[in-house]
Structures are given as C-alpha cells and as structure tokens.
N, CA, C and O atoms as a GROMACS GRO file, in nm:
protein
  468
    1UNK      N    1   0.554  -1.301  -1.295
    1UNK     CA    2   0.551  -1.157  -1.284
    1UNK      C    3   0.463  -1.102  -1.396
    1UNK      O    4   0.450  -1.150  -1.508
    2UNK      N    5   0.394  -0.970  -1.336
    2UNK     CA    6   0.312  -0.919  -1.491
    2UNK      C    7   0.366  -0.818  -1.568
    2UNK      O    8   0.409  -0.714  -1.519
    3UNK      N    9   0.366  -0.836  -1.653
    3UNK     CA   10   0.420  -0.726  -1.739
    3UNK      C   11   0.392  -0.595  -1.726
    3UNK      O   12   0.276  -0.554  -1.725
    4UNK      N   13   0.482  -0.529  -1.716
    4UNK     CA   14   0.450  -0.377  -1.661
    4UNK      C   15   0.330  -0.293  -1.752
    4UNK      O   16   0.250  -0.212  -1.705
    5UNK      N   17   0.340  -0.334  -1.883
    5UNK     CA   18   0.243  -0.254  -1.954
    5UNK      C   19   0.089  -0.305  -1.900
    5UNK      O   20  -0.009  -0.242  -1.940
    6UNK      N   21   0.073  -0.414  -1.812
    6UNK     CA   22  -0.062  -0.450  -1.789
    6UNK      C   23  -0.090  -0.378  -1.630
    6UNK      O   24  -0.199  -0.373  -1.573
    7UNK      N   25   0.048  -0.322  -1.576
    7UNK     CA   26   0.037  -0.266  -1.462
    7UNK      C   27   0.048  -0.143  -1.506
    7UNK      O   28   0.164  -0.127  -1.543
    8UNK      N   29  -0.025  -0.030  -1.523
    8UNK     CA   30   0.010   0.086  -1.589
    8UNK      C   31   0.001   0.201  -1.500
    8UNK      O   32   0.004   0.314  -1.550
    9UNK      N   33  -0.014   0.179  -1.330
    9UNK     CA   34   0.021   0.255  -1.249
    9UNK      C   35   0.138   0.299  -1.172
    9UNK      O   36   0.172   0.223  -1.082
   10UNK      N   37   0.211   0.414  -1.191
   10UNK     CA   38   0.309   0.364  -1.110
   10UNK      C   39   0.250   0.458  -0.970
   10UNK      O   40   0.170   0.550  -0.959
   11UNK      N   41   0.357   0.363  -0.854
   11UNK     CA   42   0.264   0.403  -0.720
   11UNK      C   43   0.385   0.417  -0.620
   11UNK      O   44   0.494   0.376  -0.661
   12UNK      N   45   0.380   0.455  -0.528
   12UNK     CA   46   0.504   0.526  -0.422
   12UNK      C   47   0.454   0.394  -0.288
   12UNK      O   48   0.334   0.392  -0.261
   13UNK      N   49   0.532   0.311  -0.227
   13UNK     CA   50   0.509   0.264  -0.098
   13UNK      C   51   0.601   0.316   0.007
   13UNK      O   52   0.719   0.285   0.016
   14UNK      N   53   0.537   0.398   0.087
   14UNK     CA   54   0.623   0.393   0.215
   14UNK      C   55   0.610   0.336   0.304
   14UNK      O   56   0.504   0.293   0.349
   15UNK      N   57   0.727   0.322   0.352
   15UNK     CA   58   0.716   0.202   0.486
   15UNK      C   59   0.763   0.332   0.621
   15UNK      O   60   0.832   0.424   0.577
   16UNK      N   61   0.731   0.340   0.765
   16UNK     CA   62   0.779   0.415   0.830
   16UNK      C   63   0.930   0.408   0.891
   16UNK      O   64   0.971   0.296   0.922
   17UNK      N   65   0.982   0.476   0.903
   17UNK     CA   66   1.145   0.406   0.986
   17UNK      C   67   1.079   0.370   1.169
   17UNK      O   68   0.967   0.399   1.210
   18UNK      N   69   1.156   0.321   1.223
   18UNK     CA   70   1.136   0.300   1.378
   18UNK      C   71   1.246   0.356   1.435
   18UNK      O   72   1.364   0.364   1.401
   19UNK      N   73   1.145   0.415   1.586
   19UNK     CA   74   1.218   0.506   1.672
   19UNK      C   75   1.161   0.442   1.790
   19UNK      O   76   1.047   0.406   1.818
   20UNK      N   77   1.297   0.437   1.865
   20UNK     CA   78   1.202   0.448   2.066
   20UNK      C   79   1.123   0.554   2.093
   20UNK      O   80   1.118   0.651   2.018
   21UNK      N   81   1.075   0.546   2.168
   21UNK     CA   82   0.944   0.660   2.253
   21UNK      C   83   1.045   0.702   2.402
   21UNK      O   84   1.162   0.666   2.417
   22UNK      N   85   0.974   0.775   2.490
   22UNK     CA   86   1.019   0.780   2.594
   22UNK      C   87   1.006   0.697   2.710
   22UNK      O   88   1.073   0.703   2.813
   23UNK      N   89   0.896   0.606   2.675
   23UNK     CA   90   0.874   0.469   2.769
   23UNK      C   91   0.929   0.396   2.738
   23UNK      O   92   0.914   0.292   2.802
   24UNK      N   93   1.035   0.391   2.617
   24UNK     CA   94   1.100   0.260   2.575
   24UNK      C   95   1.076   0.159   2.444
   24UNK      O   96   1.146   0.093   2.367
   25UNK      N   97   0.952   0.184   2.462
   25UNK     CA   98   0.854   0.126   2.371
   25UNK      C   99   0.931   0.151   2.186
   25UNK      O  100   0.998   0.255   2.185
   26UNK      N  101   0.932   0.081   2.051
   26UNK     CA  102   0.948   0.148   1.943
   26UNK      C  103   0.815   0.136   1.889
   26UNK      O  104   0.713   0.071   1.914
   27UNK      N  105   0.858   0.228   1.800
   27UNK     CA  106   0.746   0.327   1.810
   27UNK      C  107   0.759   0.352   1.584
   27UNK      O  108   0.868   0.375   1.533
   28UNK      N  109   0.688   0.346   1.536
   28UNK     CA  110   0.698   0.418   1.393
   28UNK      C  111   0.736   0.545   1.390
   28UNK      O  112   0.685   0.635   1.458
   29UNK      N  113   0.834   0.558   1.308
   29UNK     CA  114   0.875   0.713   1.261
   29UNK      C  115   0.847   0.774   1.146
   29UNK      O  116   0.938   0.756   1.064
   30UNK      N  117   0.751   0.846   1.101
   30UNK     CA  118   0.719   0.880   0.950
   30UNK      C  119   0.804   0.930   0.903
   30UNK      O  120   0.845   0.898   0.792
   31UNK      N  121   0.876   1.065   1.006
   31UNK     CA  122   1.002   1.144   0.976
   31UNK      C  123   1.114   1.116   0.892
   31UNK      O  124   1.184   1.194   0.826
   32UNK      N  125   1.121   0.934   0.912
   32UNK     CA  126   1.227   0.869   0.870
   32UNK      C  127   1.197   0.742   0.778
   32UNK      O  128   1.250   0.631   0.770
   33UNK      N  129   1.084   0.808   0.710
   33UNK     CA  130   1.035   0.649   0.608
   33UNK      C  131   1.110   0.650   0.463
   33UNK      O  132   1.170   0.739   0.403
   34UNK      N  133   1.087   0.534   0.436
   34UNK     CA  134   1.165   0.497   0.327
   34UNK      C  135   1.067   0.447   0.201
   34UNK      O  136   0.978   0.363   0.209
   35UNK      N  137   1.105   0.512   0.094
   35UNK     CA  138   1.002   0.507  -0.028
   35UNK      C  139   1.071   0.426  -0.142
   35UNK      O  140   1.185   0.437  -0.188
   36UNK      N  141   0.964   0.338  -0.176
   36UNK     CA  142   1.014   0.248  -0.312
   36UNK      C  143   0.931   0.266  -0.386
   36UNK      O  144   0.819   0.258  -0.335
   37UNK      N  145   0.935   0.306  -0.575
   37UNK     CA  146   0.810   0.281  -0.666
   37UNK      C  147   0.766   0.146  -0.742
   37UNK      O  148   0.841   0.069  -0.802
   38UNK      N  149   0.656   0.138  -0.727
   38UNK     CA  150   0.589   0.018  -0.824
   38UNK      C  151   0.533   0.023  -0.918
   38UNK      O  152   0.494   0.138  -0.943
   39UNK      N  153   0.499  -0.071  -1.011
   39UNK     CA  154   0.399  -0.104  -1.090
   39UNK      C  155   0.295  -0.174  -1.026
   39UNK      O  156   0.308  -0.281  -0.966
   40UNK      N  157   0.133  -0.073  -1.048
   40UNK     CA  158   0.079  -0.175  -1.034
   40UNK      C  159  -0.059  -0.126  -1.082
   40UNK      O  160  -0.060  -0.018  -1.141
   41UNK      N  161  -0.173  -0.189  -1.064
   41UNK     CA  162  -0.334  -0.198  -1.127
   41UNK      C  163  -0.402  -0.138  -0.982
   41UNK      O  164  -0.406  -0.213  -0.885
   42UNK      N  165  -0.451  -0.011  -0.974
   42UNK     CA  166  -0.531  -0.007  -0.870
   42UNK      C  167  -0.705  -0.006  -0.903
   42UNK      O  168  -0.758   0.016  -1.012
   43UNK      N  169  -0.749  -0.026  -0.818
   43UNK     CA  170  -0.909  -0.041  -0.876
   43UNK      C  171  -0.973  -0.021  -0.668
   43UNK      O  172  -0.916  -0.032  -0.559
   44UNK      N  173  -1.087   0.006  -0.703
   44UNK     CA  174  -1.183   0.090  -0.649
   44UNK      C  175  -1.262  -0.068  -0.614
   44UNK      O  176  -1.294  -0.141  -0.708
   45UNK      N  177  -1.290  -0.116  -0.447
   45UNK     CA  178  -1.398  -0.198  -0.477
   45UNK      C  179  -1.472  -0.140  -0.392
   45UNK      O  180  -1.587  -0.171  -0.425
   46UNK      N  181  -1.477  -0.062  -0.286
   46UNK     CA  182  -1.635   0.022  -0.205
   46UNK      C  183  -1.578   0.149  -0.188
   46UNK      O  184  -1.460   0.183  -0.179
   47UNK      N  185  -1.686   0.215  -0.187
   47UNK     CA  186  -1.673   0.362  -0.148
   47UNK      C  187  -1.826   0.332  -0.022
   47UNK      O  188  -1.916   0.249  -0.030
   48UNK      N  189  -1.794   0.461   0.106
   48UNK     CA  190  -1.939   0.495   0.218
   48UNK      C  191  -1.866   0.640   0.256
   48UNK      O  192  -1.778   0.725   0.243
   49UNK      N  193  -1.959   0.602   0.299
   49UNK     CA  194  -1.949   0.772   0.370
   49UNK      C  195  -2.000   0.710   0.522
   49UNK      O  196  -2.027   0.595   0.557
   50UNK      N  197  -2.000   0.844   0.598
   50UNK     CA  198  -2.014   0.839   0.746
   50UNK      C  199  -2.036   0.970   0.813
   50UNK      O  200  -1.963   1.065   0.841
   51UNK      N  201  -2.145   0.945   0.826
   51UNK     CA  202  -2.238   1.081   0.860
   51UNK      C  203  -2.262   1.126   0.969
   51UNK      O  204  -2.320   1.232   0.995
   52UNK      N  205  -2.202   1.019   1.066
   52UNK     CA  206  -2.216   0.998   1.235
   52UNK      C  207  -2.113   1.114   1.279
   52UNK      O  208  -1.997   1.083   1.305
   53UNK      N  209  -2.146   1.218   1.285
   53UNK     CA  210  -2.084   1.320   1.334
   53UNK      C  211  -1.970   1.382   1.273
   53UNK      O  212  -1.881   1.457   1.313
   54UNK      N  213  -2.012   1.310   1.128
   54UNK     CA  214  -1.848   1.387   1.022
   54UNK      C  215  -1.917   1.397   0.912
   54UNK      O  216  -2.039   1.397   0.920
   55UNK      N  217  -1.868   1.405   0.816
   55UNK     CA  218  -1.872   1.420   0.674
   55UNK      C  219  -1.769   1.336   0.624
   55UNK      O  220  -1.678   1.395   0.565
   56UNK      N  221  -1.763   1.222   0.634
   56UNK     CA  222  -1.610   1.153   0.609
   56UNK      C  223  -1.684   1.097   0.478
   56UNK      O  224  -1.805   1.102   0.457
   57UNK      N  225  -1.579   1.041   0.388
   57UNK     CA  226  -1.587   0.952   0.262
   57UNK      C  227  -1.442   0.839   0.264
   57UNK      O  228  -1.324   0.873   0.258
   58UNK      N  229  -1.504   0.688   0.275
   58UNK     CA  230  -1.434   0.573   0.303
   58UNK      C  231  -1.390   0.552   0.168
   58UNK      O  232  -1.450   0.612   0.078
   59UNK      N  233  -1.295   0.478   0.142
   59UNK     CA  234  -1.290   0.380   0.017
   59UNK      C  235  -1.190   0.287   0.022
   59UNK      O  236  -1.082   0.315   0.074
   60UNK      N  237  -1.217   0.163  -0.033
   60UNK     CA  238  -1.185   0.062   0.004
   60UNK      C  239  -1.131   0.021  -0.106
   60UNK      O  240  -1.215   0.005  -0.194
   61UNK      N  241  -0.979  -0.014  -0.152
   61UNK     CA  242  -0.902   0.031  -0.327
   61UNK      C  243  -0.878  -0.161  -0.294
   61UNK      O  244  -0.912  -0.229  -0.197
   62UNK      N  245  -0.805  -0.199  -0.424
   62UNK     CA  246  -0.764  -0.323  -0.395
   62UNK      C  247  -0.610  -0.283  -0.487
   62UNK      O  248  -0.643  -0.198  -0.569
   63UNK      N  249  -0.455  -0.315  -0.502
   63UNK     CA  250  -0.342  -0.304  -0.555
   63UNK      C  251  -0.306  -0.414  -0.576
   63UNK      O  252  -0.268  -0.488  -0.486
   64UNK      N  253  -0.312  -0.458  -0.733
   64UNK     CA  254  -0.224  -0.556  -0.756
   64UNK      C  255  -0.135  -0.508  -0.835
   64UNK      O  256  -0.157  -0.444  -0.938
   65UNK      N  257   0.016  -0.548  -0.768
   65UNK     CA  258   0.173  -0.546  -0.815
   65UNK      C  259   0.231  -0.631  -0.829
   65UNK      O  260   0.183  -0.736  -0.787
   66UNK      N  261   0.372  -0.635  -0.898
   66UNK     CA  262   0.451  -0.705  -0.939
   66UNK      C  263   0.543  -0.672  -0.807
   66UNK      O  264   0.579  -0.564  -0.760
   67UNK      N  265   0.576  -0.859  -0.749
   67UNK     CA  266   0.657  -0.881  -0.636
   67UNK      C  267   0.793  -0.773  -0.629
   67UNK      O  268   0.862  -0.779  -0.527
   68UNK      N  269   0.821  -0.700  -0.710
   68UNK     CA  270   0.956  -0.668  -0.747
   68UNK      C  271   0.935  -0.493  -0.746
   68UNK      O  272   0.867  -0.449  -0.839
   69UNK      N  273   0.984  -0.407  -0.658
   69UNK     CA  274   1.013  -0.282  -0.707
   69UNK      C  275   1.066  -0.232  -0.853
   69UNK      O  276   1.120  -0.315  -0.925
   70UNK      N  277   1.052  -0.119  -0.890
   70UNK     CA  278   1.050  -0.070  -1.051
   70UNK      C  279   1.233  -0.011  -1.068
   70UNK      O  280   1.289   0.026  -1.172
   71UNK      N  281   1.288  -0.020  -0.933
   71UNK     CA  282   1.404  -0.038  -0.935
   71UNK      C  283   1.471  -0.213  -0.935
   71UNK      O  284   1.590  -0.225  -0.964
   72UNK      N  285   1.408  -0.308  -0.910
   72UNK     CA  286   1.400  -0.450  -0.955
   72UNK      C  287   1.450  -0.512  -0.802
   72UNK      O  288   1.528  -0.607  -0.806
   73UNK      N  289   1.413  -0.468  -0.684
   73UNK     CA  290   1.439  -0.513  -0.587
   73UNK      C  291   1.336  -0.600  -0.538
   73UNK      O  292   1.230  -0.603  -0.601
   74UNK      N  293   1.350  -0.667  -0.442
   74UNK     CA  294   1.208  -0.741  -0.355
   74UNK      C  295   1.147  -0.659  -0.351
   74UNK      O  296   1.198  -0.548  -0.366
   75UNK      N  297   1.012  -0.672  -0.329
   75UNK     CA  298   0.901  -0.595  -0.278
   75UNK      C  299   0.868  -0.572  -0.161
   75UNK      O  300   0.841  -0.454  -0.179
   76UNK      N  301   0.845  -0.589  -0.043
   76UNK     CA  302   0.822  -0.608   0.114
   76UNK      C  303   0.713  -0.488   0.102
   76UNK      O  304   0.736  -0.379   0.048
   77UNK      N  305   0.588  -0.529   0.162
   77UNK     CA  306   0.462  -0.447   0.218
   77UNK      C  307   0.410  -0.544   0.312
   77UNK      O  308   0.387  -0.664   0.302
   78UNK      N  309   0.388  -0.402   0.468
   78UNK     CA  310   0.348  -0.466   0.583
   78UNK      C  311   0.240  -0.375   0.622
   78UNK      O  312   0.230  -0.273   0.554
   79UNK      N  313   0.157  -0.393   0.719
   79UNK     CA  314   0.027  -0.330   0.735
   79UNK      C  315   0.049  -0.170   0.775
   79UNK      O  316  -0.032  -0.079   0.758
   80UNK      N  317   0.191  -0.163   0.838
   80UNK     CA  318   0.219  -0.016   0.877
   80UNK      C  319   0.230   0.084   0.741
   80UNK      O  320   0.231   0.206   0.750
   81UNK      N  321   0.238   0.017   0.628
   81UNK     CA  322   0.311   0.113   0.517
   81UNK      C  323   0.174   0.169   0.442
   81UNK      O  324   0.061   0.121   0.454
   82UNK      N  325   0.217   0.296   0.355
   82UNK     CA  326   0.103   0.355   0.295
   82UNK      C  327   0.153   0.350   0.176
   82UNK      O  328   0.272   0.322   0.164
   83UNK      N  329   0.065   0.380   0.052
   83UNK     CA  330   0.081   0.379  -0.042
   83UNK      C  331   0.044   0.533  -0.101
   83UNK      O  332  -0.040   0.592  -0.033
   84UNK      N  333   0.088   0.594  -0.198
   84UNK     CA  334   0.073   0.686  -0.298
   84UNK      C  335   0.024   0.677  -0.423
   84UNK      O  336   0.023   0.570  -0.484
   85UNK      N  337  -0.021   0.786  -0.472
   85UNK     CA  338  -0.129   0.737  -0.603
   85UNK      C  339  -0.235   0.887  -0.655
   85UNK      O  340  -0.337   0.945  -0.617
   86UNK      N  341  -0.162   0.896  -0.730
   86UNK     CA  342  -0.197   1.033  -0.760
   86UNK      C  343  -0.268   1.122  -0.665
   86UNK      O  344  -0.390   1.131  -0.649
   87UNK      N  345  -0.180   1.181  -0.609
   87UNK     CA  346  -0.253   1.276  -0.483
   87UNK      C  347  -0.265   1.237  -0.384
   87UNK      O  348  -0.232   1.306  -0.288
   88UNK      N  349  -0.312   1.124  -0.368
   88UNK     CA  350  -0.410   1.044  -0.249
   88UNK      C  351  -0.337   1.010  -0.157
   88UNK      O  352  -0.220   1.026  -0.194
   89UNK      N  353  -0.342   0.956  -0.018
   89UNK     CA  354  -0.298   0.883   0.071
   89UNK      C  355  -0.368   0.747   0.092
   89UNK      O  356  -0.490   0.756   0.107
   90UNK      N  357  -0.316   0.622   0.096
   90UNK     CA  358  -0.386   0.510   0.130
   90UNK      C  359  -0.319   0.424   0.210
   90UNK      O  360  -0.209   0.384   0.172
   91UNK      N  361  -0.382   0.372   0.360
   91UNK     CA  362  -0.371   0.277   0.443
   91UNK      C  363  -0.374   0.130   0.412
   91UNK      O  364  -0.479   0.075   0.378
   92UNK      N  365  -0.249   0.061   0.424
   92UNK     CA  366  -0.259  -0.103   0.426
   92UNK      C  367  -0.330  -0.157   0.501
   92UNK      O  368  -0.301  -0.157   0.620
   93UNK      N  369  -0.425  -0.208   0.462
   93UNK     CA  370  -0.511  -0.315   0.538
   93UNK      C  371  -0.456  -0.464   0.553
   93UNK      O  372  -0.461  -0.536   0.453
   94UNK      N  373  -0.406  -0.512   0.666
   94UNK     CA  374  -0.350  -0.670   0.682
   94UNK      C  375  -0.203  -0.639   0.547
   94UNK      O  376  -0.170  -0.555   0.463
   95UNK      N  377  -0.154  -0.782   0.607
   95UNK     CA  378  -0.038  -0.795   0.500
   95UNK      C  379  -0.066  -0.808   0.358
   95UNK      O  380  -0.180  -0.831   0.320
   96UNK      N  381   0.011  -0.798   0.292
   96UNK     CA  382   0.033  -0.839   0.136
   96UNK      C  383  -0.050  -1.004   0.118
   96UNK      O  384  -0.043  -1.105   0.189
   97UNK      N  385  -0.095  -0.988   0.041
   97UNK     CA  386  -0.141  -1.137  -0.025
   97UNK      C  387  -0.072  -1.162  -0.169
   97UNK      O  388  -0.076  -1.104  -0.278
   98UNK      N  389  -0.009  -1.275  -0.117
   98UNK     CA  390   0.095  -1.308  -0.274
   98UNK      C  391  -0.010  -1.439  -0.358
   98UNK      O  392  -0.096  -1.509  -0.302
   99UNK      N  393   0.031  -1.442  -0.503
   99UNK     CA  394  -0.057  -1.523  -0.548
   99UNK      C  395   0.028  -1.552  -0.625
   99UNK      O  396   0.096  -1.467  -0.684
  100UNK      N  397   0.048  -1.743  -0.646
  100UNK     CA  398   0.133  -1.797  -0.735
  100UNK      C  399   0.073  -1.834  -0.839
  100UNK      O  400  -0.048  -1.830  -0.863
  101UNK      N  401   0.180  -1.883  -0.919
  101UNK     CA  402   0.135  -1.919  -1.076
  101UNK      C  403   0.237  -2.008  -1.115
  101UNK      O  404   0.325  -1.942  -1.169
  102UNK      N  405   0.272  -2.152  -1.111
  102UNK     CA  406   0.162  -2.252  -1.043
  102UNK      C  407   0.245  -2.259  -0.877
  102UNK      O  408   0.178  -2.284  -0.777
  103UNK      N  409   0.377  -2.235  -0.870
  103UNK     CA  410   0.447  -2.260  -0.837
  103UNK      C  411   0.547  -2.140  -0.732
  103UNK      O  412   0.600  -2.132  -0.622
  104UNK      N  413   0.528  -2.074  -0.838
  104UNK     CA  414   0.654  -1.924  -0.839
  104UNK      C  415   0.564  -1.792  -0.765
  104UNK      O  416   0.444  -1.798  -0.795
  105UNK      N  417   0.586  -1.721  -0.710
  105UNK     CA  418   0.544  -1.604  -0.714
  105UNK      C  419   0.500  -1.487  -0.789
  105UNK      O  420   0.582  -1.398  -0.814
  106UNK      N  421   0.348  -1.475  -0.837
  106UNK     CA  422   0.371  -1.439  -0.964
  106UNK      C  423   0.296  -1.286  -0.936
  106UNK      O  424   0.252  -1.240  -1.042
  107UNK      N  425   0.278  -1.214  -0.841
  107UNK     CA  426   0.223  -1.108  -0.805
  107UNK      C  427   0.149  -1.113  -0.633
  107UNK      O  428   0.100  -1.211  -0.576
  108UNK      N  429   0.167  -0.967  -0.581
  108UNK     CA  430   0.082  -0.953  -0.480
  108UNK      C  431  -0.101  -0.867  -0.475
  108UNK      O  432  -0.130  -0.783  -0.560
  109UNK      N  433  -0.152  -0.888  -0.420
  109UNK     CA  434  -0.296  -0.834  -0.406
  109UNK      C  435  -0.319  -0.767  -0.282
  109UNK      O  436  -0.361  -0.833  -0.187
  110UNK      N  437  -0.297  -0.645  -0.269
  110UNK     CA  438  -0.250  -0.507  -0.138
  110UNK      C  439  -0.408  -0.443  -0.134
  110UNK      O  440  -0.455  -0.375  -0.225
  111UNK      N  441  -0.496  -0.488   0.019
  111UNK     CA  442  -0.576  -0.409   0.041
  111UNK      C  443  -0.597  -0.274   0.091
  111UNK      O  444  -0.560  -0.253   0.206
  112UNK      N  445  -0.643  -0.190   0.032
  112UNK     CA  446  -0.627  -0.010   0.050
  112UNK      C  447  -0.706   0.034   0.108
  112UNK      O  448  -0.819  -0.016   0.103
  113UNK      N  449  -0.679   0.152   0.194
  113UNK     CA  450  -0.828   0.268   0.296
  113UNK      C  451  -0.769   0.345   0.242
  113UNK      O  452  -0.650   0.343   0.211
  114UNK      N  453  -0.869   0.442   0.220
  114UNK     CA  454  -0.852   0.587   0.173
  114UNK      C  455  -0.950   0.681   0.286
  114UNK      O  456  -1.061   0.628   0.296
  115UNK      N  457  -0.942   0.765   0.345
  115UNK     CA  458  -1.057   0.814   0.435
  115UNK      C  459  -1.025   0.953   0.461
  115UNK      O  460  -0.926   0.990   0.525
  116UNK      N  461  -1.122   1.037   0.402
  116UNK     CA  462  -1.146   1.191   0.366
  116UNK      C  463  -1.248   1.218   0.480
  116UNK      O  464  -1.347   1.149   0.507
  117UNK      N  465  -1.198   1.348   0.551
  117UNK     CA  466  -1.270   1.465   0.625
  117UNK      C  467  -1.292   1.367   0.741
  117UNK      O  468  -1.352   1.403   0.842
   0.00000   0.00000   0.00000
C-alpha cells in the first residue's frame, strides 16, 4: 500500500445503484449511487479537442490509489463508476488495473475521460 502522504489527492468514486427498466432489462441508477473517498495521485496523460461539429476538449487522466478506501474498506472500481476531483467529472475507462509488489497487492492504476462541451 502507498502511503497516503505520497497520495495527496483525495477523490470521491461513485459507483451507480441498479434499477429495472420497463423492458425488464437492469439498467444503472445514478439516483441511487453510492460514494466512497480515496487517496490517490492523479496526473494528466493527453488532452484533444474535437472540432468536428463541437467545441469539445478530451482528456485522458491516469489514478493511482491505494487498494483500500480512506474509510479502510476494499476498494472495488468497475468501468460504470465515475470519479470526482476537484470540480470535474471523470469516466472509467476498462476495469481497475491492480499492481503487485512482489506478491501482495500494492495499489491500483484507474484510467480517466474527462470530456467538456
């Protein structure tokens, strides 16, 4: 695990709750998501833009955290959940990538979208 002072962000993950639809189908519920805080290092690896009929601005963050919520629970991040971070909204890209040390679980590496206008 890394020491929190080397993680010096703290960051909000929500995960959505699940609801049926009217076809039956379940379905994500934002209405009903559930928020845990972390420690962790966020960093910036692309920024684009997209000019094709918007004004949009992409960015592409990378999150590394400590396996463990800042309340000291498991961690669990799945591609549906977003993350928080001063202001911002950011999309999980694919699952969590955990990385051991040699043995143990010693942190995850959480790919981020950010996407404005």
């Amino acid at each position: 695990m890394i020491p929190d002072d080397l993680l010096p962000h703290l960051l909000d993950v929500e995960h959505p709750g699940r609801t049926t639809d009217r076809y039956g189908n379940v379905v994500d519920d934002w209405s009903t998501s559930t928020h845990v805080a972390v420690q962790g290092w966020m960093q910036q690896n692309t920024g684009t833009e997209d000019t094709d009929q918007r004004d949009a601005q992409i960015g592409e963050w990378l999150l590394m955290c400590n396996p463990w919520t800042a309340g000291g629970t498991p961690l669990t991040v799945h591609g549906s959940a977003r993350v928080h971070w001063h202001g911002q909204q950011f999309e999980v890209i694919g699952p969590a990538g955990p990385a051991y040390e040699p043995a143990e679980l010693h942190h995850y590496e959480i790919r981020l979208k950010t996407v404005e206008g």
